[in-house]
N, C-alpha and C positions, 0 to 999 in steps of 0.2 A: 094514650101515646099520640103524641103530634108530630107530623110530620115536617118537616123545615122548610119555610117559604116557597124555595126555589121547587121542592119535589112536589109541592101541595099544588103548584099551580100549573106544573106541567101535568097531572094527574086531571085536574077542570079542562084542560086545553082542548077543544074538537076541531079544531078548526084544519088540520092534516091527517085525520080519520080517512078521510076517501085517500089518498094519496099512500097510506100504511097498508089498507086493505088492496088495493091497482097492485102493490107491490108483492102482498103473499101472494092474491089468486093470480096476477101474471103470467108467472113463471110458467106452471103447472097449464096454465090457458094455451102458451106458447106452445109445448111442449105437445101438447094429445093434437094442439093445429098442425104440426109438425107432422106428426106419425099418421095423422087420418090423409095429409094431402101425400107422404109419401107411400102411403099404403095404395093409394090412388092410384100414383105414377107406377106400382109394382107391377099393379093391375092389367093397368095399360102396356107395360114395356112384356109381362106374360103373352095377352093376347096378339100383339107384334111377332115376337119369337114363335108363335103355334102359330100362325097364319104364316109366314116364312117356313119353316120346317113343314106342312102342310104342301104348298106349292111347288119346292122344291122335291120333297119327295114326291111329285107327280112326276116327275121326270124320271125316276128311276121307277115308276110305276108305269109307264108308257114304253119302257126301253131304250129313251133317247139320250138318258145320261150314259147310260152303257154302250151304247151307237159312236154317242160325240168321244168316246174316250175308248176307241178301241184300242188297243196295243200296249196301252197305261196301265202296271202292272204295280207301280211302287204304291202303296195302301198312303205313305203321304203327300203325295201329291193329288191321289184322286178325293182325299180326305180337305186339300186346299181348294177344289175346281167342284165341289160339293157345298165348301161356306161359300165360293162364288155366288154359287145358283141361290144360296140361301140370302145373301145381302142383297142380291138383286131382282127386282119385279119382274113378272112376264112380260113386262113391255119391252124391257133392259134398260129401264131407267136404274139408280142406284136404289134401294130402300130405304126411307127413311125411319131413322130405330133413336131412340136412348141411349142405348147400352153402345157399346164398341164392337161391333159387325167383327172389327178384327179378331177376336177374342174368344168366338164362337168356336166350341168344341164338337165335333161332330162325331157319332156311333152309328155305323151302318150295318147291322145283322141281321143272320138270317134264322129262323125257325123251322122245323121241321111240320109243326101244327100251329094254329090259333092260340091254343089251349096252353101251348110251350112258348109263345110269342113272349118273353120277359125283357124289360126294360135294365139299362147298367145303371148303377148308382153312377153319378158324375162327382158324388165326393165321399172320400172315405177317412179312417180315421187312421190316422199313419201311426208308427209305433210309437212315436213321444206320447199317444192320446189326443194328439190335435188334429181337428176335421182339416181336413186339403183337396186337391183334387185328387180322384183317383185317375194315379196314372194309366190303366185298364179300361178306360174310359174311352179313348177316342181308336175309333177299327174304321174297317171299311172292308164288307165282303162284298162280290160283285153278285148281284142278283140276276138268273135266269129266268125265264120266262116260267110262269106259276108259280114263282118260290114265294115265299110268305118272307118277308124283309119288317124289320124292326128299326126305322129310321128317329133317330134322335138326336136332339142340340141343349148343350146347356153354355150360358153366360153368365160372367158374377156382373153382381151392379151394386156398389156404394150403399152404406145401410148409414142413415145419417138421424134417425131415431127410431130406434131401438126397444121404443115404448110397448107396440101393439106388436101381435105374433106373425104379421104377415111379412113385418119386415126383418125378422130377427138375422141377425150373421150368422152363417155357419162356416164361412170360412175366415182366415187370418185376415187380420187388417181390416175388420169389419165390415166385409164383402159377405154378400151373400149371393147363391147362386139359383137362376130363374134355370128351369129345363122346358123343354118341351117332346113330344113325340108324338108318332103315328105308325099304325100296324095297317098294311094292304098286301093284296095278292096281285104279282106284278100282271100284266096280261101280255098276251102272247106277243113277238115282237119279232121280225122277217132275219136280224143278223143272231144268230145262236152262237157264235162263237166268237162273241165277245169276253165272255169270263172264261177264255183256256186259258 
């Protein structure tokens, strides 16, 4: 069987071979460069948010957030002067972050032990079956002097390949959310009645 002119010599043709083949592996090349540089930037914007949440809770490990906010009773407003401390450096310059500083959800608890020190999920799965935040998520108790405090932050940030597991969404609209925490035992601190 013979092929007919036109197909016999497109079948000889090499001459856009390299340009057929740029096209299949491409994609796929674009794709995994995609997901490893923002697996990267995950990385990075993780170790931001724990070094922020780290810092910040020194302040309530010293006594001085509980100092600076005596009389402040409403759990949301000490909950808003807590992301303060967290968007901003020791120095009091602003911090520079990725993610949206605004956005930052903050869990301030307290444990009775080390052992009992447990962390809140920051997203849960709401009755339709779809992952969200969990509205349980954001407290604020006021820590005393020697109480064991459970300070944590989560933030969503843009998931834009979805390829590798670091960046995977687990919330709607293909957010996914970075947490961080820290567990210390506050040390002793001259005003006590600051959490009446």
């Amino acid at each position: 069987m013979r092929l007919p002119r036109p197909v016999a010599r497109l079948c000889r043709e090499r001459s856009g071979a390299t340009a057929v083949e740029f096209g299949l592996v491409a994609l796929p090349f674009i794709g995994l460069l995609g997901a490893c540089l923002e697996n990267g930037l995950v990385a990075w914007e993780q170790e931001i948010l724990q070094q922020a949440v780290i810092e910040a809770g020194r302040q309530i490990y010293t006594g001085s957030f509980q100092t600076a906010n005596v009389g402040t009773t409403d759990p949301a407003t000490l909950i808003g002067r807590f992301r303060t401390a967290i968007c901003t450096q020791p120095s009091g310059a602003p911090r520079v972050t990725i993610f949206n500083c605004a956005n930052v959800r903050v869990s301030v608890t307290q444990a009775a032990t080390y052992a009992g020190a447990t962390t809140v999920s920051p997203v849960a799965v709401n009755s339709s079956g779809v992952s969200d935040w969990n509205p349980n998520f954001q407290s604020y108790t006021c820590g005393r002097a020697s109480s064991i405090m459970v300070v944590q932050a989560a933030v969503d940030i843009p998931v834009f390949f979805p390829l590798l597991g670091a960046a995977t969404a687990n919330l709607p609209g293909k957010r996914r959310a970075l947490q961080a925490a820290t567990v210390f035992k506050i040390e002793p601190y001259t005003t006590q009645s600051v959490c009446s």
